[in-house]
C-alpha positions as CSV (number, residue, x, y, z in Angstrom):
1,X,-12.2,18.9,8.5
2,X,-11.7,15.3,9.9
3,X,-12.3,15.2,13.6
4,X,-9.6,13.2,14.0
5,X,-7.5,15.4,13.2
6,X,-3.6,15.9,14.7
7,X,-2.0,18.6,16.6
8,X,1.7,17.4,16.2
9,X,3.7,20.6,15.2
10,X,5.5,19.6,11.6
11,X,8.9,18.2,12.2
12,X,8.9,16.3,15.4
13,X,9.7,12.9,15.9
14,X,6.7,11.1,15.2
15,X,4.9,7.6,17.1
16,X,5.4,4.9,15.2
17,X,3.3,2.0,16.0
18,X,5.0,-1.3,14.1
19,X,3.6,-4.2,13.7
20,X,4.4,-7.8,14.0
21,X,3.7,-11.7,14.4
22,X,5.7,-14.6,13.5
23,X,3.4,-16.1,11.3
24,X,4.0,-14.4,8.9
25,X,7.5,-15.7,8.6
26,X,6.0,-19.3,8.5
27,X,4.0,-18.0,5.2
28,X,5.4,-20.5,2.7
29,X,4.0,-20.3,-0.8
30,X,6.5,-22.7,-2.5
31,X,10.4,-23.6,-2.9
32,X,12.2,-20.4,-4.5
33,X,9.0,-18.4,-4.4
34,X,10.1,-14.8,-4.7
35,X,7.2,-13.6,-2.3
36,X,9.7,-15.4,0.7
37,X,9.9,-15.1,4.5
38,X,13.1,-13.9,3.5
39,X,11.9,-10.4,2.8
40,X,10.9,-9.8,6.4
41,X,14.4,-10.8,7.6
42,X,15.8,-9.0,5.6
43,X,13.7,-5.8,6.8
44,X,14.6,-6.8,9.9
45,X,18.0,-6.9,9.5
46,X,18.1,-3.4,8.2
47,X,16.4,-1.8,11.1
48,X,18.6,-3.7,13.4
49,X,21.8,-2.9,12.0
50,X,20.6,0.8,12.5
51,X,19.1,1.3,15.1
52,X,15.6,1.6,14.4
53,X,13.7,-0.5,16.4
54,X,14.4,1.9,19.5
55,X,12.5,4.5,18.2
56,X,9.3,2.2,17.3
57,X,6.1,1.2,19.3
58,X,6.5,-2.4,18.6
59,X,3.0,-4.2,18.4
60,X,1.7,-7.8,17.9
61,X,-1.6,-7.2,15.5
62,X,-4.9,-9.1,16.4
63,X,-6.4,-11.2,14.2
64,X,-9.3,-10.0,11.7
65,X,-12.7,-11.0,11.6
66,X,-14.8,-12.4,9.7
67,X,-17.3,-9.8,9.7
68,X,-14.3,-7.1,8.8
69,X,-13.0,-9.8,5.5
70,X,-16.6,-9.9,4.2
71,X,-17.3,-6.3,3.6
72,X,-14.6,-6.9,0.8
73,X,-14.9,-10.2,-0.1
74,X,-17.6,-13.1,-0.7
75,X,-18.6,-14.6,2.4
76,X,-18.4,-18.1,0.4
77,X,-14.7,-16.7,-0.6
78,X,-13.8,-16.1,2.9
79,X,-15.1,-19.1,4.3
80,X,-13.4,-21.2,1.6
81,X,-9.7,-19.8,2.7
82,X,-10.0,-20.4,5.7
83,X,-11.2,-24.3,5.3
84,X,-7.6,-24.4,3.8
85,X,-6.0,-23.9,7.7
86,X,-3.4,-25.9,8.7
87,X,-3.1,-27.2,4.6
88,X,-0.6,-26.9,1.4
89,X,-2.8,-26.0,-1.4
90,X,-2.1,-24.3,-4.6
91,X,-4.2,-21.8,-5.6
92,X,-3.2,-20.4,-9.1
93,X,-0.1,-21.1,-10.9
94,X,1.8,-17.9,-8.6
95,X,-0.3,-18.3,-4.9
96,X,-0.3,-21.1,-2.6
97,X,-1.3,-21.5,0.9
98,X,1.0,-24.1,3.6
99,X,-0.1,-24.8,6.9
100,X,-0.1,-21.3,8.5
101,X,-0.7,-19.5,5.5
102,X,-4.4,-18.6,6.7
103,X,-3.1,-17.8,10.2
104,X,-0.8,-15.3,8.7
105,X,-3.0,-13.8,6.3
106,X,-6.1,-13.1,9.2
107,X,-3.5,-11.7,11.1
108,X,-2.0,-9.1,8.2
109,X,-5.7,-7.8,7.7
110,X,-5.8,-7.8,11.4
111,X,-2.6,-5.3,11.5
112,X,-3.9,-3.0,9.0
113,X,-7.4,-3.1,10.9
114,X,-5.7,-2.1,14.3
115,X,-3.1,0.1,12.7
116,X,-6.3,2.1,11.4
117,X,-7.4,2.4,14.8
118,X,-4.5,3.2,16.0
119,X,-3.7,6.4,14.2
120,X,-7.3,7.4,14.4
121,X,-7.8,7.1,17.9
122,X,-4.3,8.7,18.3
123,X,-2.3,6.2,19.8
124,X,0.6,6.7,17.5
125,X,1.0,9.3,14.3
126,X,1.7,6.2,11.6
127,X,1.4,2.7,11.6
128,X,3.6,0.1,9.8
129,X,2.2,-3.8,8.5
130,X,5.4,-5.2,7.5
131,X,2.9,-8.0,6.7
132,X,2.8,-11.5,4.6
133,X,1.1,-12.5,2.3
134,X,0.3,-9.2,1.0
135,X,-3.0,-8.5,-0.4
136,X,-3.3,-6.2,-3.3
137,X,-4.2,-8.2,-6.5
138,X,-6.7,-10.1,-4.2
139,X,-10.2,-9.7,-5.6
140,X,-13.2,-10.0,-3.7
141,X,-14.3,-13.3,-5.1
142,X,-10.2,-15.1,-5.6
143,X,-7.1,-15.1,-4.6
144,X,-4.3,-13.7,-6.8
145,X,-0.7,-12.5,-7.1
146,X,0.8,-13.9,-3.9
147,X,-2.4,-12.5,-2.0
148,X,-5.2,-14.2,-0.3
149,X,-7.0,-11.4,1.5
150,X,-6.9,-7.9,0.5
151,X,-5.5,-6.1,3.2
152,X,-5.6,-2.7,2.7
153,X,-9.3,-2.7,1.6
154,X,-9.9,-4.6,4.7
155,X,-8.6,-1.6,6.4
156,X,-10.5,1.1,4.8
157,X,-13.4,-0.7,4.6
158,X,-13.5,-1.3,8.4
159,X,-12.4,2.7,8.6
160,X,-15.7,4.0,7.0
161,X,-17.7,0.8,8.7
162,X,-16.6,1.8,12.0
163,X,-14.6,4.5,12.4
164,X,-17.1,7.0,10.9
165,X,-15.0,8.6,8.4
166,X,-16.7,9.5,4.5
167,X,-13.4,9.8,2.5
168,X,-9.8,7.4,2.6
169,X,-7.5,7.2,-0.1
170,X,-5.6,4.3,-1.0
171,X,-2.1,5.0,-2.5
172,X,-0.5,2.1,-4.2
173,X,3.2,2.7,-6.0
174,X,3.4,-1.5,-6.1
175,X,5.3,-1.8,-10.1
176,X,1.9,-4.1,-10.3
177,X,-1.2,-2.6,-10.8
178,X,-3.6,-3.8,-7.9
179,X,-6.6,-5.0,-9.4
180,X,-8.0,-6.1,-6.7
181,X,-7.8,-3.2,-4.7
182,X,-9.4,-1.2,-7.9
183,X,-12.3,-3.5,-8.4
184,X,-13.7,-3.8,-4.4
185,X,-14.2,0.2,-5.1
186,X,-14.6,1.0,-8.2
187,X,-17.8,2.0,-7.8
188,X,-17.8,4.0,-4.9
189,X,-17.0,7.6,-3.7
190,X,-16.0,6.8,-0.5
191,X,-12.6,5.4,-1.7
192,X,-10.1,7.2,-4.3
193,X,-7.6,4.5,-5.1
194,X,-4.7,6.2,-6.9
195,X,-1.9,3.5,-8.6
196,X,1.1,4.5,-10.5
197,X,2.4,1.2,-12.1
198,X,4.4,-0.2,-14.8
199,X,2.6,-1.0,-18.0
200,X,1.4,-3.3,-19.8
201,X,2.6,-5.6,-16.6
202,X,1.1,-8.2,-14.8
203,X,-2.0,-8.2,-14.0
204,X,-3.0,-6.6,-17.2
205,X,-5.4,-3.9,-15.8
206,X,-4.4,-0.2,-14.9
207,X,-4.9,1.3,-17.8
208,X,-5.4,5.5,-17.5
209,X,-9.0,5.3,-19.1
210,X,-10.1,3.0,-16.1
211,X,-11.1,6.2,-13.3
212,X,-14.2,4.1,-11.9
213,X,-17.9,3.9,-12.8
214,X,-21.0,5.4,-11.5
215,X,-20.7,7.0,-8.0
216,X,-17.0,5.7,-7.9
217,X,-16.3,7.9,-11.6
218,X,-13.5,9.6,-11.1
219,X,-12.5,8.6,-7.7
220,X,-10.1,5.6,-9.3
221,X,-6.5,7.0,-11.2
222,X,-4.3,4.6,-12.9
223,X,-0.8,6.2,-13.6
224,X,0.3,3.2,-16.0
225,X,4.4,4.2,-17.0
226,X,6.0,2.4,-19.1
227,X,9.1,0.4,-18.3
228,X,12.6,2.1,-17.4
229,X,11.0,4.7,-15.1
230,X,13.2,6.0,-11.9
231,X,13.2,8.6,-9.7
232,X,12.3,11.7,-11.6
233,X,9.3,10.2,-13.1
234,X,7.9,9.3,-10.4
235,X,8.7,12.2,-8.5
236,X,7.1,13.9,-11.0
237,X,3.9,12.0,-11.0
238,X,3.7,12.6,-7.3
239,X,4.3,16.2,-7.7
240,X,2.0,17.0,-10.6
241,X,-0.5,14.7,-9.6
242,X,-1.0,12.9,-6.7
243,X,-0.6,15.7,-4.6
244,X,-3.3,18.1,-5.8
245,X,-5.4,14.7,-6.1
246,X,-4.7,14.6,-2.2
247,X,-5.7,18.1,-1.8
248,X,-8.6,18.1,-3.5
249,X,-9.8,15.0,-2.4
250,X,-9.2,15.8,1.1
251,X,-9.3,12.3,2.7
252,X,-9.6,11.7,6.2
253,X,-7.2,9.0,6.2
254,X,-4.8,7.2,3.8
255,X,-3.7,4.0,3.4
256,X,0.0,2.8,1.5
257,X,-0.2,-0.2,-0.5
258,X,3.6,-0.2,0.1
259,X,5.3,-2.0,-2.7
260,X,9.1,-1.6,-3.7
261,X,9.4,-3.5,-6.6
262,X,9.8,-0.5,-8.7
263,X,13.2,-0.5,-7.1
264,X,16.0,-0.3,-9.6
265,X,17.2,-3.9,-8.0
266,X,14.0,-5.7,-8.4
267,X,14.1,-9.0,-9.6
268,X,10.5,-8.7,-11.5
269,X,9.9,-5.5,-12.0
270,X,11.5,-3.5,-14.4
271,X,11.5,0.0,-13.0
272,X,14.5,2.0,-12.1
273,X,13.8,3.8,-8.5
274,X,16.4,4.0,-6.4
275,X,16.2,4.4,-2.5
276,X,16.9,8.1,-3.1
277,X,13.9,7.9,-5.4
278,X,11.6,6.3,-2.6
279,X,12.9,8.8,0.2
280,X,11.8,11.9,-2.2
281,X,8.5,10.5,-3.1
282,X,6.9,9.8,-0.1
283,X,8.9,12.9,1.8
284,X,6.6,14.5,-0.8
285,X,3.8,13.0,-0.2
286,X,3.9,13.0,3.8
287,X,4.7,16.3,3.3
288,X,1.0,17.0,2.3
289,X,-0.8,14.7,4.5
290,X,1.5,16.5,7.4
291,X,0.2,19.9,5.9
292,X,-3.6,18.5,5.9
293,X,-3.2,16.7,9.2
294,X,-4.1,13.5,7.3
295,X,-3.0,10.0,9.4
296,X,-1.6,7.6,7.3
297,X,-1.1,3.4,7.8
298,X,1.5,1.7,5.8
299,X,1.0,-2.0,4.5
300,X,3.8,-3.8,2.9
301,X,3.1,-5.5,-0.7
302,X,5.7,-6.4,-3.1
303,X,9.7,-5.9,-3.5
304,X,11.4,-8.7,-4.0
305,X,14.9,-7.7,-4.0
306,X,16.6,-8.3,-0.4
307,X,19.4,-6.1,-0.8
308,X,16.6,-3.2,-1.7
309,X,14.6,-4.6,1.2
310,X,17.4,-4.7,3.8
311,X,18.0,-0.8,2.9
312,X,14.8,1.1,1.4
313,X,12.1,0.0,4.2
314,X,14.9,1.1,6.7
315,X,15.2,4.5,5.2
316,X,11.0,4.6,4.9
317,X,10.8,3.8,9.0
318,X,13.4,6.4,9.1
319,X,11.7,9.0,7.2
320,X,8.6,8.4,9.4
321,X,10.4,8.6,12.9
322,X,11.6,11.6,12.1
323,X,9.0,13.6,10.8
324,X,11.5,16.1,9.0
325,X,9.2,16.1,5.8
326,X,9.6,18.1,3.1
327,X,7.9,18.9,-0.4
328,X,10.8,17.9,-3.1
329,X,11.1,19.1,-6.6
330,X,10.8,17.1,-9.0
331,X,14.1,17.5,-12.3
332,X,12.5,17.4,-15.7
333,X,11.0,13.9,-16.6
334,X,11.3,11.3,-19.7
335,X,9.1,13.0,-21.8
336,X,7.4,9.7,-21.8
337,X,5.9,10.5,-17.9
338,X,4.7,14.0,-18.7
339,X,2.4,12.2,-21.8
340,X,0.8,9.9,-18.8
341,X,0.4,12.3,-16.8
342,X,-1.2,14.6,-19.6
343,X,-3.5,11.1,-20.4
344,X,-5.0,10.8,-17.2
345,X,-5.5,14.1,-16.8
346,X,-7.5,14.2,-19.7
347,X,-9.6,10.8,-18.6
348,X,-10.0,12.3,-15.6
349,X,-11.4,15.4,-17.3
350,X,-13.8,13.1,-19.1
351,X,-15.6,11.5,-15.6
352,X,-16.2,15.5,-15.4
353,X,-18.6,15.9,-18.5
């Protein structure tokens, strides 16, 4: 049992710490890029019009070090981002930096960094990085997908490093696979990354028979679906899957690679998710880290729909004020989820032999 453990009785309102910085509004990968400053106003304008901000610890997140990006990435990687300060460079044909694209990214790392110590030194229950540029598909070595650093492994990385903790899961329902994510671990036992995705999809990894190598076999799960997927499907993947995953696993702390582009108004993905669907999956999934007294950080990665934006995140912060979390059943799937589920289960099996 994690000595950080929580005594919060189940359903009370829970500390919220929130994070922000106006950088990462000035984040500016390109003219009618989809990965916009947009996003976060729209966010924004969705916990203002309800309310929301009231019942959050609202925080400006320091800036990550060096020392915390190079236990994921090349030191000669790192050091070349940051020479790009104050610049507009393009990177790949989809990422770019601008001028205070380096500031922003140091401090999203930095957020998920102090969020981690945050909810395991108790300050607050949960912590949420509505951060920019997000940092899943970024591998160790390049920057990828919109992302420059790769925040989240930043975060567990410095968890184990520091924090003294043996086991965090990373939980990443992005409609893109994060590669990036996958490969800084892949070979360890330390971190379970669990990704349910749309598939084949950019960035062409994810596939169910890829559950990690050596000491890391078995502790990576790729939930690939194919297009056209919504809310019982991945209800049902959370439900027959994640959850026992969670239980077995027993992590001491998880991290959210929160994307919402597998909402049914997403511009690129191709998913069909509603904000009903959202609500029900990570009710469930709360539901069990409540159950284990497992903290949890959130860190935001894709959705590029600002209506979905302006109204799913909202209900999210909601659902974690409140701490009214329940287990929800999952309706019978597309037959085409229940044979994923039935795949990895049996690659899974397979790291067993």
């Amino acid at each position: 049992m994690s000595r950080f453990n929580f005594e919060n009785p189940a359903h009370t309102m829970k500390r919220v710490r929130f994070y922000e910085h106006p950088s990462w509004q000035e984040h500016n990968p390109g003219t009618g890029h989809p990965e916009c400053a947009d996003r976060l106003r729209a966010i924004d304008t969705g916990l203002t019009e309800r309310g929301l901000y009231d019942k959050l610890v609202r925080t400006a997140p320091p800036q990550v070090t060096t020392g915390d990006l190079c236990r994921v990435h090349d030191s000669a990687y790192v050091e070349s981002i940051l020479s790009l300060r104050g610049k507009n460079v393009p990177l790949d044909g989809d990422t770019a930096v601008s001028p205070r694209s380096v500031e922003a990214a140091l401090y999203a790392a930095g957020a998920v960094k102090a969020g981690v110590r945050a909810v395991l030194e108790k300050t607050c229950d949960i912590a949420f990085c509505p951060i920019r540029p997000p940092g899943h598909h970024a591998e160790s070595n390049r920057a990828m997908g919109f992302c420059l650093f790769n925040n989240v492994a930043v975060g567990a990385a410095y968890a184990l490093a520091e924090m003294n903790l043996k086991r965090v899961m990373i939980i990443d329902p992005d409609v893109h696979h994060g590669n990036g994510t996958q490969h800084i671990f892949y070979d360890r036992a330390d971190v379970f990354y669990f990704s349910i995705h749309q598939y084949p999809f950019f960035p062409g990894t994810g596939a169910a028979e890829e559950t990690g190598s050596r000491e890391g076999a078995g502790h990576t799960v790729n939930v690939p679906l194919p297009p056209g997927m919504g809310d019982r499907e991945y209800l049902y993947v959370v439900e027959r899957l994640l959850c026992p995953l969670i239980a077995d696993y027993r992590p001491e702390l998880v991290l959210f690679s929160a994307g919402f582009d597998a909402h049914i108004l997403d511009p690129l993905g191709q998913m069909d998710v509603s904000n009903e669907g959202f609500r029900a999956m990570f009710e469930t999934v709360l539901h069990t880290l409540e159950d284990l007294a497992i903290p949890s950080v959130f860190a935001l990665e894709g959705g590029y729909s600002l209506e979905a934006l302006r109204s799913v995140v909202p209900d999210l912060i909601d659902l974690l004020v409140s701490g009214d979390w329940t287990a929800q059943a999952a309706s019978e799937p597309n037959p085409a989820a229940v044979r994923t589920v039935d795949q990895v289960r049996r690659c899974l099996a397979g790291t067993q032999g």
